[in-house]
LUMKOL-935524 format. One line per 4 residues: number of its first residue (from 1); their letters; for each residue x negated, y, z of N, C-alpha, C, CB. Coordinates in steps of 0.001 Angstrom, whole numbers. Glycine has a CB too. Example, Ala and Ser with C-alpha at 12.3 -4.5 7.8 and 13.67 -1.06 7.14 Angstrom:
# LUMKOL-935524
1) as) -13190/-5690/7800/-12300/-4500/7800/-13200/-3300/7800/-11308/-4473/9046 | -12850/-2250/7080/-13670/-1060/7140/-12900/30/7870/-14084/-598/5725
# end
This chain:
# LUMKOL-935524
1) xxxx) -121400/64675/79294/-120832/64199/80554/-120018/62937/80297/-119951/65293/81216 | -120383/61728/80991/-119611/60351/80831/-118253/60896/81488/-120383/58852/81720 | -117170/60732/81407/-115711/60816/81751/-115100/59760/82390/-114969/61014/80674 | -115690/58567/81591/-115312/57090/81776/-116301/56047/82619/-115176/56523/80344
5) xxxx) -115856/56391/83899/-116904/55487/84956/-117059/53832/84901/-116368/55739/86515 | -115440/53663/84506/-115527/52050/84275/-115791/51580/83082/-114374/51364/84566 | -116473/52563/82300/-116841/51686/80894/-118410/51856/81184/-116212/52444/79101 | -118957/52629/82088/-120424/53141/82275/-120698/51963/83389/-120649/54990/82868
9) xxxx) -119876/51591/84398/-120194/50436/85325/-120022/48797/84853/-119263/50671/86527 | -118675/48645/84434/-118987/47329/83630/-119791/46931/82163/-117792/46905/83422 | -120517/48098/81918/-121162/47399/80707/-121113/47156/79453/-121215/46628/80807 | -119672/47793/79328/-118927/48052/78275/-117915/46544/77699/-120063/48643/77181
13) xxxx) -117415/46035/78967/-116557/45060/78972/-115127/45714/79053/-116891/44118/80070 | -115077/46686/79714/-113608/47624/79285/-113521/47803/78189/-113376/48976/79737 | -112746/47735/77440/-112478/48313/76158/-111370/49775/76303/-111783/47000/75206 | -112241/50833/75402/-111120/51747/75849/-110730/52500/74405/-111660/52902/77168
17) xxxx) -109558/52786/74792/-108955/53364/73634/-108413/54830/73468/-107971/52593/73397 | -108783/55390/72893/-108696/57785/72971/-107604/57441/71524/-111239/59455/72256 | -106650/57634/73006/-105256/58187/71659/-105251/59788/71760/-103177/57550/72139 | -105813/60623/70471/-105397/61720/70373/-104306/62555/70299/-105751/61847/69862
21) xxxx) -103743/62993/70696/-102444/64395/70432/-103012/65062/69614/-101964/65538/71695 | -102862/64371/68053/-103374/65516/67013/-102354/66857/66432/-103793/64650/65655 | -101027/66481/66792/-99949/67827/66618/-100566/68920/67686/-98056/67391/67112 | -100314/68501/69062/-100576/69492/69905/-102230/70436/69830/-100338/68720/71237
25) xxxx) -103226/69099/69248/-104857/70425/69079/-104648/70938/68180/-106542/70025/68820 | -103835/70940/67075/-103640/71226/65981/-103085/72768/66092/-102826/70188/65383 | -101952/73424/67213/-101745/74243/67632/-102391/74703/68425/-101012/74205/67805 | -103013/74005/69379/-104227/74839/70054/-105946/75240/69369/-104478/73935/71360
29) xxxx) -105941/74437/68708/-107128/75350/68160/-106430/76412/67428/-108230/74566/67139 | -105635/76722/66721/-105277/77733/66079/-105042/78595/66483/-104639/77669/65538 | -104423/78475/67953/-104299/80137/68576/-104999/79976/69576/-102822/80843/69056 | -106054/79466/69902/-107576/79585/70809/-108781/80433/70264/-108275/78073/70949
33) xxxx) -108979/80117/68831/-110003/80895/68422/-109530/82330/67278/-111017/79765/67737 | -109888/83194/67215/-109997/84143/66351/-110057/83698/64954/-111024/84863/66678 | -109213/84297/64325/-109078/83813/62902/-109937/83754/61883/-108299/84363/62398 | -110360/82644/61365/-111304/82522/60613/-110634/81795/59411/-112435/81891/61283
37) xxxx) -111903/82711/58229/-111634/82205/56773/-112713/82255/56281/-110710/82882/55902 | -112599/81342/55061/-113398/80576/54290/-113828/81701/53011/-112543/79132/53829 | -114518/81441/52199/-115324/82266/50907/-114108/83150/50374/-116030/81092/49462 | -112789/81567/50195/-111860/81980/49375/-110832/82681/50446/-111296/80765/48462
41) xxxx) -111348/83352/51429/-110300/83934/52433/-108938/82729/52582/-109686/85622/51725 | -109149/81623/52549/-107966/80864/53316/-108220/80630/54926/-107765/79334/52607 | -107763/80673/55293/-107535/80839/56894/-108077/78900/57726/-105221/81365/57148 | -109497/79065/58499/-109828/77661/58855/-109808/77524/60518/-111358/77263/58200
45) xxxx) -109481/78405/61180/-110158/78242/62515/-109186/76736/63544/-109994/80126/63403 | -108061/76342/62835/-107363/75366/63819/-108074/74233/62604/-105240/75510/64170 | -108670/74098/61231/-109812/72805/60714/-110994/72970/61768/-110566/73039/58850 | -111654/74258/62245/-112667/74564/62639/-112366/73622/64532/-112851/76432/62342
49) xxxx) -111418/74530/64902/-111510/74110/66245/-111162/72201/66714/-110372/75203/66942 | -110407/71860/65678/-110048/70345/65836/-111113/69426/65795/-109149/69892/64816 | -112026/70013/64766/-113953/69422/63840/-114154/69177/65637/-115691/71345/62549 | -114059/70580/66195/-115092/70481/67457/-114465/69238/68578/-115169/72232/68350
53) xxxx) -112910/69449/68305/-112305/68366/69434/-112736/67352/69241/-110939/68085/69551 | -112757/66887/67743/-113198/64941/67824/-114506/64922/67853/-112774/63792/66376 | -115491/65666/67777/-116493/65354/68216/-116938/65316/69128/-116978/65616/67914 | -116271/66493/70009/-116742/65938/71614/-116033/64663/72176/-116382/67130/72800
57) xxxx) -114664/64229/72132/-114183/62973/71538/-114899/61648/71636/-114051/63195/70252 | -115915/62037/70432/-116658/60882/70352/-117786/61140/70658/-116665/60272/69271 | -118391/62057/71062/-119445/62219/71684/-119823/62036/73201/-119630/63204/71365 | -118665/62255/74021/-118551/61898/75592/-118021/60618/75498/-117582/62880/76562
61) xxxx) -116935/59955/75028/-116254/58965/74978/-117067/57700/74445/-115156/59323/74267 | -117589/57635/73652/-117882/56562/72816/-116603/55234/72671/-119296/56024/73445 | -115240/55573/72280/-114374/54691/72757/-114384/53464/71516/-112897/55476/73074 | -113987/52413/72558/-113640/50961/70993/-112748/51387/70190/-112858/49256/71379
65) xxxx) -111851/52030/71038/-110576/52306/69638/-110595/53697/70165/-108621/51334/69595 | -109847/54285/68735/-109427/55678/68728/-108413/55730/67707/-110566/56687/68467 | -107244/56621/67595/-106489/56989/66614/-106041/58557/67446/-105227/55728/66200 | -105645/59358/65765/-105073/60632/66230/-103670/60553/65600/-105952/61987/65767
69) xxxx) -102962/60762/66844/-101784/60670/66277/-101054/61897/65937/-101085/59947/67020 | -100042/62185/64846/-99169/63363/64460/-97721/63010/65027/-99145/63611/62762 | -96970/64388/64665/-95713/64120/64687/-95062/64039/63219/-95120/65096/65536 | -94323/63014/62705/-93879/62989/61734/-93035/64642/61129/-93140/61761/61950
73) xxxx) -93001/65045/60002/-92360/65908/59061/-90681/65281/59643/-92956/65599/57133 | -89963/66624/60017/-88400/66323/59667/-87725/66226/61048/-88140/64809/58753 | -86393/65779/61294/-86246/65232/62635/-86272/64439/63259/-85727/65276/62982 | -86670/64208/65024/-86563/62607/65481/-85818/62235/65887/-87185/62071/66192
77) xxxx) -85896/61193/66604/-84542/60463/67206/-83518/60716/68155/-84819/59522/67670 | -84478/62250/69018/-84396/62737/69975/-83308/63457/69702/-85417/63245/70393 | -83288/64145/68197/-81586/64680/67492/-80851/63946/67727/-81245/64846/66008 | -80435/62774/67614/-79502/61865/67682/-78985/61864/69156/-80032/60568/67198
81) xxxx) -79863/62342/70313/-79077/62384/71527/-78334/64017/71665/-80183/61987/72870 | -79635/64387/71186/-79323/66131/71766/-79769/66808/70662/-80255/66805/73269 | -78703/67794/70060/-78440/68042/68271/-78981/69184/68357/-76795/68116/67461 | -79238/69868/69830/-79978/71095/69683/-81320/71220/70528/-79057/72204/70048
85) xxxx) -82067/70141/70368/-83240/69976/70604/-84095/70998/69591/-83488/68521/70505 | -85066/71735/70376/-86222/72463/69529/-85420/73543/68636/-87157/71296/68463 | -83781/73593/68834/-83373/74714/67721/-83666/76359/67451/-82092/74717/67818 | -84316/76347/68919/-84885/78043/68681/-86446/78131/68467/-84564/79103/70176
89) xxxx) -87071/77045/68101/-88580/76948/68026/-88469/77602/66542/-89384/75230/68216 | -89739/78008/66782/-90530/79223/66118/-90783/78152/64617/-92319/79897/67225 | -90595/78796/63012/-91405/77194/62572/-92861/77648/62799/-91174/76520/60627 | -93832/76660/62042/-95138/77218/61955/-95480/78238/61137/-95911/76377/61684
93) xxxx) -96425/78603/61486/-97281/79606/60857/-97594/79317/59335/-98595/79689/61650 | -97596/80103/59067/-97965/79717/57051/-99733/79728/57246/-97250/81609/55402 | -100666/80370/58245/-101849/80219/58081/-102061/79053/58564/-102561/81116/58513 | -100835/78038/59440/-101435/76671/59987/-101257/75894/59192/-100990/76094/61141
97) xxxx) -99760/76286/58321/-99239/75233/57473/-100529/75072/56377/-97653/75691/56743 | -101080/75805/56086/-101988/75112/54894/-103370/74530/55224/-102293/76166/53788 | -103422/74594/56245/-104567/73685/57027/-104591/72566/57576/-104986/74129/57907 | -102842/71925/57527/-102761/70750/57791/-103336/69642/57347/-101930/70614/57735
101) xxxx) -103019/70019/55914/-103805/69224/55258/-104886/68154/55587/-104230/69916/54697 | -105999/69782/55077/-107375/69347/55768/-108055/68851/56596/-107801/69758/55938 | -106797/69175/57819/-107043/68719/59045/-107260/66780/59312/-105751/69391/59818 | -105965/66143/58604/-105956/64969/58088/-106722/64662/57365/-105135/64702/57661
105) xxxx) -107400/65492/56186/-108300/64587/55445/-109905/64943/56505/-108350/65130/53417 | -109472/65764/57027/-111079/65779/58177/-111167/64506/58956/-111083/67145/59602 | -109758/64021/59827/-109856/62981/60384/-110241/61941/59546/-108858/62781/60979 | -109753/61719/58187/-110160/60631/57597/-111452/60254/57065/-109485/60535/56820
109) xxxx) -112250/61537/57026/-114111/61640/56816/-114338/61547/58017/-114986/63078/56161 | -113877/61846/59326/-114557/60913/60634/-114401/59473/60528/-113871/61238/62090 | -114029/59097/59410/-113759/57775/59762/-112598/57261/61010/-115089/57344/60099 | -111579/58156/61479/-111044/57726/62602/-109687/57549/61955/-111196/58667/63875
113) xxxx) -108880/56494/62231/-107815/56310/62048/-106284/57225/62616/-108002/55194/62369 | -105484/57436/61402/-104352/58906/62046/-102401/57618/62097/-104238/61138/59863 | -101992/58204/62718/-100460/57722/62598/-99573/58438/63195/-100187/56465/63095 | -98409/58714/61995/-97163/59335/62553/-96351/58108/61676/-96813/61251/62159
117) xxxx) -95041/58427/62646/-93916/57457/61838/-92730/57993/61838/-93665/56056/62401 | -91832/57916/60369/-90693/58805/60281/-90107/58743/61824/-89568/58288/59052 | -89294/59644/62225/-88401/59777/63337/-88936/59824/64988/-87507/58621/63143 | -90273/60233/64767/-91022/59653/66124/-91933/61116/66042/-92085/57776/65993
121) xxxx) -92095/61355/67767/-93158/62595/67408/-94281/61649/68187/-92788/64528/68180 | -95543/62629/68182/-97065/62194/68301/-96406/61317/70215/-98712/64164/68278 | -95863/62313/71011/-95523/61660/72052/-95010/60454/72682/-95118/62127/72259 | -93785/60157/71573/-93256/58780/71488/-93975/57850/70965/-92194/58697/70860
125) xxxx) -94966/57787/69795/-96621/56977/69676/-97497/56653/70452/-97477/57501/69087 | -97640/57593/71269/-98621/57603/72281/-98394/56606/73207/-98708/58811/72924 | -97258/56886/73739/-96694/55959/74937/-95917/54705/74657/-95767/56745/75778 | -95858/54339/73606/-95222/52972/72661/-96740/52225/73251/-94922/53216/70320
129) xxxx) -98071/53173/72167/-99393/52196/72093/-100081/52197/73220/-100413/52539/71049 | -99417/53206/74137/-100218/52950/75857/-99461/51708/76656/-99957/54608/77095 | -98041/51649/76555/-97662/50634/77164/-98015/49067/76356/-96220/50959/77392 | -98633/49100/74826/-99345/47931/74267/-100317/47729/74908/-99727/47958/73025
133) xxxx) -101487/48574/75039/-102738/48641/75751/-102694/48672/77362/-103423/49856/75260 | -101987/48983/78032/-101606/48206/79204/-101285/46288/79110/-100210/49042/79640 | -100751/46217/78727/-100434/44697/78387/-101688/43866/78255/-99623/44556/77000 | -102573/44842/77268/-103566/44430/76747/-104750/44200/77658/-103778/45207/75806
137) xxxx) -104449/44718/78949/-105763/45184/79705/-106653/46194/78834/-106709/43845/80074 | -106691/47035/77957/-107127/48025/77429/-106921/49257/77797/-106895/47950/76499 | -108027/50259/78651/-108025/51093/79143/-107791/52073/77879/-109045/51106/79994 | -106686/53381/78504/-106314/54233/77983/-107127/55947/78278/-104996/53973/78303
141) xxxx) -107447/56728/77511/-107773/58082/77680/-106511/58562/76616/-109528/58514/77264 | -105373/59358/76932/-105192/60202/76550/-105498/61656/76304/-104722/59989/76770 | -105865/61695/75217/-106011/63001/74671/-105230/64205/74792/-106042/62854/73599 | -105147/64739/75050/-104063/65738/74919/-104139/66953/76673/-102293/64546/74710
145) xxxx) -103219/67934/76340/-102983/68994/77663/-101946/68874/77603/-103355/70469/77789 | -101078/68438/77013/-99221/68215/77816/-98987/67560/78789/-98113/67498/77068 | -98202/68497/79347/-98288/67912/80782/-96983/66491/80689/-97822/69433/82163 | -96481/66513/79371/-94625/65831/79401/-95569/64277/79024/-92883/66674/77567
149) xxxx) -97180/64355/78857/-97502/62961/78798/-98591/62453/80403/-98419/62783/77107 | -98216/63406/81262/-98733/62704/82451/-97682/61537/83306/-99135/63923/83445 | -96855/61662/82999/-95816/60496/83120/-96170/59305/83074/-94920/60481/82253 | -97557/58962/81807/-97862/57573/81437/-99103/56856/82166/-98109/57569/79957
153) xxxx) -99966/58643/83249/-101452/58258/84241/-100742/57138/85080/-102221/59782/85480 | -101565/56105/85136/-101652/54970/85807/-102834/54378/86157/-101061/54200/85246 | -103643/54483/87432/-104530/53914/88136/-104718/52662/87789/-104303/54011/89308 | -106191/52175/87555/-107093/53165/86768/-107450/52889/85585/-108222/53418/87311
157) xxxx) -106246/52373/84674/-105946/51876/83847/-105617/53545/82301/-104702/50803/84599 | -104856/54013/83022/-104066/55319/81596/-104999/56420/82549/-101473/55802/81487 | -105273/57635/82197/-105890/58628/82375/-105917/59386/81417/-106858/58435/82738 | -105695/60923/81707/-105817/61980/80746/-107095/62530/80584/-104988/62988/81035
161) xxxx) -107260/63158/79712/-108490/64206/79355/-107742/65171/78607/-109848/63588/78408 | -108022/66661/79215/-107966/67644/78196/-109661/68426/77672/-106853/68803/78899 | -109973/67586/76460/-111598/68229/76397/-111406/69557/75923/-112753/67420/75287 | -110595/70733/75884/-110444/72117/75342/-110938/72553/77151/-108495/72664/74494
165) xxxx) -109848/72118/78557/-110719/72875/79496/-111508/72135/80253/-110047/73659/80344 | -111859/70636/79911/-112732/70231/80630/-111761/69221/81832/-113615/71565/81132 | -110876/68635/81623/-109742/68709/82604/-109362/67124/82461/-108405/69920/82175 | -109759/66368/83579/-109299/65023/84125/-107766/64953/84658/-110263/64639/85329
169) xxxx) -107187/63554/84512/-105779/63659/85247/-105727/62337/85476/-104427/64267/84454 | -106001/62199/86914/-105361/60786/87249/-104565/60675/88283/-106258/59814/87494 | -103936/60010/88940/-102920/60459/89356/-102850/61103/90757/-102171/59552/89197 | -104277/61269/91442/-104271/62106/92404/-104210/63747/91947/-105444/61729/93172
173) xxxx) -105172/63731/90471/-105136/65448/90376/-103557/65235/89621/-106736/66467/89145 | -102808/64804/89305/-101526/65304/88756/-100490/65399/90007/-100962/64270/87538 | -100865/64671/91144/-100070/65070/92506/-100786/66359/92720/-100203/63932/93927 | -101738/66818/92778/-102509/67733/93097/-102017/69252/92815/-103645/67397/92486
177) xxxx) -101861/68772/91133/-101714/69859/90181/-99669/70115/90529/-102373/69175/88178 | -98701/69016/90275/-97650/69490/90360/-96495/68900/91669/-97286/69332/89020 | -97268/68309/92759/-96539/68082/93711/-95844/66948/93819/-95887/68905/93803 | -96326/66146/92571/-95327/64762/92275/-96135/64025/92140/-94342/64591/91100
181) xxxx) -95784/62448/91709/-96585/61109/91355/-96237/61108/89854/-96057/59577/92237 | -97398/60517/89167/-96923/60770/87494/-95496/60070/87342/-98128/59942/86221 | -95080/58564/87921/-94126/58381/88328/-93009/59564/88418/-94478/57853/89287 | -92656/60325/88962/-91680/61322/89211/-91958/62753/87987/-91894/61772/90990
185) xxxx) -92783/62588/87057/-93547/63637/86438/-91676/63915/85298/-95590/62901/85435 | -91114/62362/85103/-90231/62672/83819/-88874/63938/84992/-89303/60544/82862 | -88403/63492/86050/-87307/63952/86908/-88321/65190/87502/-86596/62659/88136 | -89388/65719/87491/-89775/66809/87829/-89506/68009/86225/-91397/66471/88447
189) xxxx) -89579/67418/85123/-89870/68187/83812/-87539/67926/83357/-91699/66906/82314 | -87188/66975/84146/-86117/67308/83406/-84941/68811/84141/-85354/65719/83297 | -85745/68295/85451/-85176/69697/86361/-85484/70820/86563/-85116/69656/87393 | -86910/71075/85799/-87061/72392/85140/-86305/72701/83750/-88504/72560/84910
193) xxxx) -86515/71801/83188/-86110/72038/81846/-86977/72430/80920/-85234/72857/81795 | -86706/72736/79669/-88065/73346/78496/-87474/74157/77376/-89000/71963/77582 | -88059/75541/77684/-87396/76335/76972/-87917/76484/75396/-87404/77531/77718 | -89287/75513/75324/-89446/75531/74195/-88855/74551/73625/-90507/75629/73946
197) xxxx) -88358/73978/73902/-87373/72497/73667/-86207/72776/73413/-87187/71491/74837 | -86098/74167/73890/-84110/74024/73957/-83509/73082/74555/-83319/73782/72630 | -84134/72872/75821/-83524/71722/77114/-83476/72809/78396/-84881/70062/77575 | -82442/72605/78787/-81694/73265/79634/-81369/72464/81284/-80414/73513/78749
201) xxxx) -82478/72756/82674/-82726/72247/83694/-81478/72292/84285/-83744/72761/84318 | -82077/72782/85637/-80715/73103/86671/-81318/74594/86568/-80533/72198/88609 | -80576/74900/86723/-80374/76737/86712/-81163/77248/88018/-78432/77356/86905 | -82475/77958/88248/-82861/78349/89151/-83707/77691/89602/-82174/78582/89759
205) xxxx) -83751/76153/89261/-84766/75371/89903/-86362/75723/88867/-84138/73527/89892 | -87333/75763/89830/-88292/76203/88590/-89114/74526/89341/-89412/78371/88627 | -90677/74645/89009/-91672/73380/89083/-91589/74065/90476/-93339/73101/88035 | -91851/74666/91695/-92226/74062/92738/-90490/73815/93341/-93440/75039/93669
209) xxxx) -89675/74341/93319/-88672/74116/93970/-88103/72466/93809/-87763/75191/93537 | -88309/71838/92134/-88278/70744/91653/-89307/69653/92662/-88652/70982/90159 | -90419/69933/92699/-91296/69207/93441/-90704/69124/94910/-92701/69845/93361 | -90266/70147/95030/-89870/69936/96903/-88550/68884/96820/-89200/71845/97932
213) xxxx) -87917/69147/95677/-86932/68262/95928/-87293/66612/95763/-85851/68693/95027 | -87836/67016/95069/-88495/65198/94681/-89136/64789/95720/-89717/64931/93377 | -89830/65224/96784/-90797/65017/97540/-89718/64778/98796/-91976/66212/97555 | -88707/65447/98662/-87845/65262/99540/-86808/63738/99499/-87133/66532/99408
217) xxxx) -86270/63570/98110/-85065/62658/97817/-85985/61733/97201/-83713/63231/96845 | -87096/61819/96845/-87514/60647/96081/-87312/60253/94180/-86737/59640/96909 | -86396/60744/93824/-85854/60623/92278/-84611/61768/92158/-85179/58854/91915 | -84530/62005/90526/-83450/62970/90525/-81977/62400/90569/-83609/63798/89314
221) xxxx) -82173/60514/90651/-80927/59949/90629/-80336/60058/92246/-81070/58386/90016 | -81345/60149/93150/-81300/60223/94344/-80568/61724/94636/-82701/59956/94872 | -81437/62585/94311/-80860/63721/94071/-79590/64287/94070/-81140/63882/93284 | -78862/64173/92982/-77603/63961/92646/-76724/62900/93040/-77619/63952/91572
225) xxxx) -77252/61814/94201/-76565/61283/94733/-76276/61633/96092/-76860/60338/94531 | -77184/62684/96704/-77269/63515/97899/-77192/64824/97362/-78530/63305/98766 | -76273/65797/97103/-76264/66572/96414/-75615/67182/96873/-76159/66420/95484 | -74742/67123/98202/-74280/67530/99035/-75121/68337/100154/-73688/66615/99320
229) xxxx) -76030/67239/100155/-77103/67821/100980/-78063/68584/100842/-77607/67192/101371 | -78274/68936/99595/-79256/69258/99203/-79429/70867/99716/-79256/68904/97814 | -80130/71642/99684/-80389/73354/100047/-81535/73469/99560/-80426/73948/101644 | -81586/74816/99561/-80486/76021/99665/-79305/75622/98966/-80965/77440/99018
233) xxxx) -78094/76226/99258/-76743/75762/98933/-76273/75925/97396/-75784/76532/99836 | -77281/77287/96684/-76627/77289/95448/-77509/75887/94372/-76789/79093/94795 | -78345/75545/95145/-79473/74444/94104/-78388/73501/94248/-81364/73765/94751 | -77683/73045/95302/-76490/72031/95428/-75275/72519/94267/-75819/72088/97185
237) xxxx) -74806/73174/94494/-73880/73956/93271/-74616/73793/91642/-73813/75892/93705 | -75943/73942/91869/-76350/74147/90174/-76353/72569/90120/-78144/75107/89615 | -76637/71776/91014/-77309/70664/90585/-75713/69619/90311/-78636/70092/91933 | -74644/70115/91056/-73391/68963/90784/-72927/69530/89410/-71916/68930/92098
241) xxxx) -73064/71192/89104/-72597/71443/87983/-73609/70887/86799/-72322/72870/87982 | -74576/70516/86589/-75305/70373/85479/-75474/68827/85697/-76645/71330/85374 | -74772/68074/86725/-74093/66747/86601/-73730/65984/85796/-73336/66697/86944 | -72430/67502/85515/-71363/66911/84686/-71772/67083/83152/-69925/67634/85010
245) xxxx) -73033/67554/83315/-73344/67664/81141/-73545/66725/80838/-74621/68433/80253 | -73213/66486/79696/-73709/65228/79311/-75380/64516/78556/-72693/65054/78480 | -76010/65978/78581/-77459/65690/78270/-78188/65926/79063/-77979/66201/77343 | -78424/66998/80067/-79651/67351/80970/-79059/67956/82561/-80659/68673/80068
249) xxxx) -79683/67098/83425/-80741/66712/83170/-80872/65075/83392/-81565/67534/83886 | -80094/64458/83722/-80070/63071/84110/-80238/62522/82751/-78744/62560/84922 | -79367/62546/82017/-79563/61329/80717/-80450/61786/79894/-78265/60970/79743 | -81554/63239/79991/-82469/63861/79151/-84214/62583/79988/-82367/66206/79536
253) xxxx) -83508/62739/81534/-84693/62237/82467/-84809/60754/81922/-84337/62313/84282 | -83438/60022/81695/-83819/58385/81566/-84303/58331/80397/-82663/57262/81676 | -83833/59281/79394/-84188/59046/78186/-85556/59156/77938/-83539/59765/77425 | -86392/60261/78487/-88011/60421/78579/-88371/59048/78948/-88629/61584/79762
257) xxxx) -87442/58522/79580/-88742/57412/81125/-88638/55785/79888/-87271/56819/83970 | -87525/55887/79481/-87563/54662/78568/-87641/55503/76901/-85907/53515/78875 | -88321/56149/76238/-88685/56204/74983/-89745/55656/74398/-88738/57182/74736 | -90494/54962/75624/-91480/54383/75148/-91419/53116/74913/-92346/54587/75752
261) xxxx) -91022/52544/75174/-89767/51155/74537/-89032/50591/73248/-88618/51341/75055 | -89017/52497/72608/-88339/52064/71274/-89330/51762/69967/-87323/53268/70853 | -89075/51086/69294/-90082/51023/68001/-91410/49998/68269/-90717/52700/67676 | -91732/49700/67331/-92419/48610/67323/-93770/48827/66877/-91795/47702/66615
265) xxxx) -94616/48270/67907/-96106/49262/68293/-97233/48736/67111/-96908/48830/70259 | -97686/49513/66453/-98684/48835/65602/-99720/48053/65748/-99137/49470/65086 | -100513/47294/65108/-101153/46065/65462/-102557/46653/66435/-101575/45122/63912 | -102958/46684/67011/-104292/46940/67162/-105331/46443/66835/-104493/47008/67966
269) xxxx) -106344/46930/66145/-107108/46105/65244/-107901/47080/64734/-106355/45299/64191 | -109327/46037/64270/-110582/46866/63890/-110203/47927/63227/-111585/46193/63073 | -108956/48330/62658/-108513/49475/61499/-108716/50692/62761/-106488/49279/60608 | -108258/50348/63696/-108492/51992/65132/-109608/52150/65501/-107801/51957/66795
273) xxxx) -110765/51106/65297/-112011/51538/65766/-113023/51997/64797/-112542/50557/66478 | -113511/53502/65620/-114314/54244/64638/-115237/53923/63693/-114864/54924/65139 | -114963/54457/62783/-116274/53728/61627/-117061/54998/61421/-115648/53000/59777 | -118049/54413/60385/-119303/55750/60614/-119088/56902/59750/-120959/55283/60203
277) xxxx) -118984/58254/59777/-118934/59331/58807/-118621/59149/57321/-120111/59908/58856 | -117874/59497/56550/-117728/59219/55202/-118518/60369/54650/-116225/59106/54704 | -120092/60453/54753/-120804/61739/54336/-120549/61971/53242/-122110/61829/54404 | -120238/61324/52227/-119936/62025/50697/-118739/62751/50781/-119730/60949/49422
281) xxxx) -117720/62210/51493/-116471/62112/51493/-116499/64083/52198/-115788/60477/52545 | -116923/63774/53529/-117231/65006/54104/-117592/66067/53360/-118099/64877/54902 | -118772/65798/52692/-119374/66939/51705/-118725/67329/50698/-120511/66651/51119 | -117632/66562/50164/-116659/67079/49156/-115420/68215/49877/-115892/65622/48462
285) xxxx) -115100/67759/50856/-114267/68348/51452/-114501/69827/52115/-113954/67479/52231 | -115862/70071/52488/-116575/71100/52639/-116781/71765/51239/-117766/70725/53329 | -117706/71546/50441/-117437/72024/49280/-116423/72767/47938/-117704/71417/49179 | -115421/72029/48427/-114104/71951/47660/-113356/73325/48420/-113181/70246/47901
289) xx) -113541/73155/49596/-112411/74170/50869/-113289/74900/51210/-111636/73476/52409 | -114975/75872/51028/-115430/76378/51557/-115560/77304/50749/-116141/75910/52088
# end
């Protein structure tokens, strides 16, 4: 199935570029498929299920550029605002941790180019090299099912794909899907909050109550500047008290909307566009791990 209408109508004068979320398939193939192991009983099914992501990848896509991006080892910058970001997350799995590896040297026998950078996760990459490729006139497919990167769909230029369910996002299905404009996507996610984040919303507000408000005031700066007005009466109460914090949700919201700003975007260049199979390379790696 073509995905990409304007690279199928102009002729292939778009140039488009599939930035992968290789942290996030990296966790979803692993707890999507049933656990699988190799001769030597080491555990492969998140090498197995990722094999399948970039190939459909590049098999529907045919994109000029591609890179999969990680999240760097350690903490990001995002500590430096808020010290208890991610502090109750789970670590990984010891059957994922040793498949990381592989996983990277798999990308590198596709021939596809990978990047993480100390202090930065796969998210803050993404949206550094989407707002390059905007500039660029270079059409974007993001890769990925997080919803904290529909923020960056922009007509008809950025667009999501999730190829695990088959799942387009442009910015009518992301009004569709959560009641907002990707525009409003960062002040809809800071007023829920994320409990896998250890980010802390307004108390009570969940995603549709958030959407009504946005749909109502327009922004969460608006919000809290009518906050008086706001109802039911205790969402007014949660929302002047979680005002006064000093991380969420207002300075958690600006901080999402400008992170893509920080750091300095790598070159783009024939090094991101796919090259052909490293079959020896492949066959060692199969061999060696099977």
């Amino acid at each position: 199935m073509q995905l990409n209408p304007n690279k199928a109508s102009t002729m292939n004068q778009t140039r488009t570029f599939c930035l992968i979320d290789g942290s996030s398939y990296i966790y979803r193939a692993f707890y999507a498929i049933g656990r699988l192991t190799n001769s030597r009983g080491m555990p492969t099914q998140a090498i197995y299920g990722f094999n399948q992501m970039i190939l459909k990848v590049i098999r529907e896509q045919s994109p000029d550029y591609v890179c999969v991006v990680f999240d760097a080892p350690g903490p990001s910058f995002r500590h430096e605002i808020y010290q208890q970001y991610k502090a109750t997350r789970q670590k990984m799995p010891e059957d994922l941790v040793v498949q990381v590896p592989y996983i990277k040297e798999l990308v590198r026998c596709h021939g596809i180019p990978q990047l993480e950078r100390d202090g930065y996760e796969a998210d803050d990459l993404i949206a550094i090299l989407t707002d390059w490729c905007n500039a660029q006139s270079i059409e974007v497919a993001i890769v990925s099912g997080d919803k904290d990167l529909m923020q960056l769909v922009h007509d008809p230029q950025v667009w999501q794909w999730d190829p695990q369910k088959d799942k387009v996002f442009r910015e009518q299905q992301v009004r569709e899907r959560f009641g907002v404009t990707p525009g409003q996507m960062a002040d809809l996610l800071a007023l829920m909050g994320d409990s896998s984040d250890n980010i802390p919303g307004v108390k009570g507000v969940g995603e549709k109550t958030a959407a009504k408000l946005l749909q109502q005031w327009g922004s969460l700066d608006e919000i809290f500047h009518h906050v008086e007005e706001v109802s039911p009466l205790p969402y007014a109460k949660n929302c002047r008290n979680i005002a006064m914090k000093p991380i969420c949700p207002v300075s958690w919201s600006h901080f999402v909307r400008t992170c893509r700003s920080r750091g300095n975007c790598p070159t783009l260049s024939e090094t991101m566009c796919p090259s052909l199979i490293s079959c020896g390379s492949m066959r060692s790696l199969i061999s060696t791990r099977c």
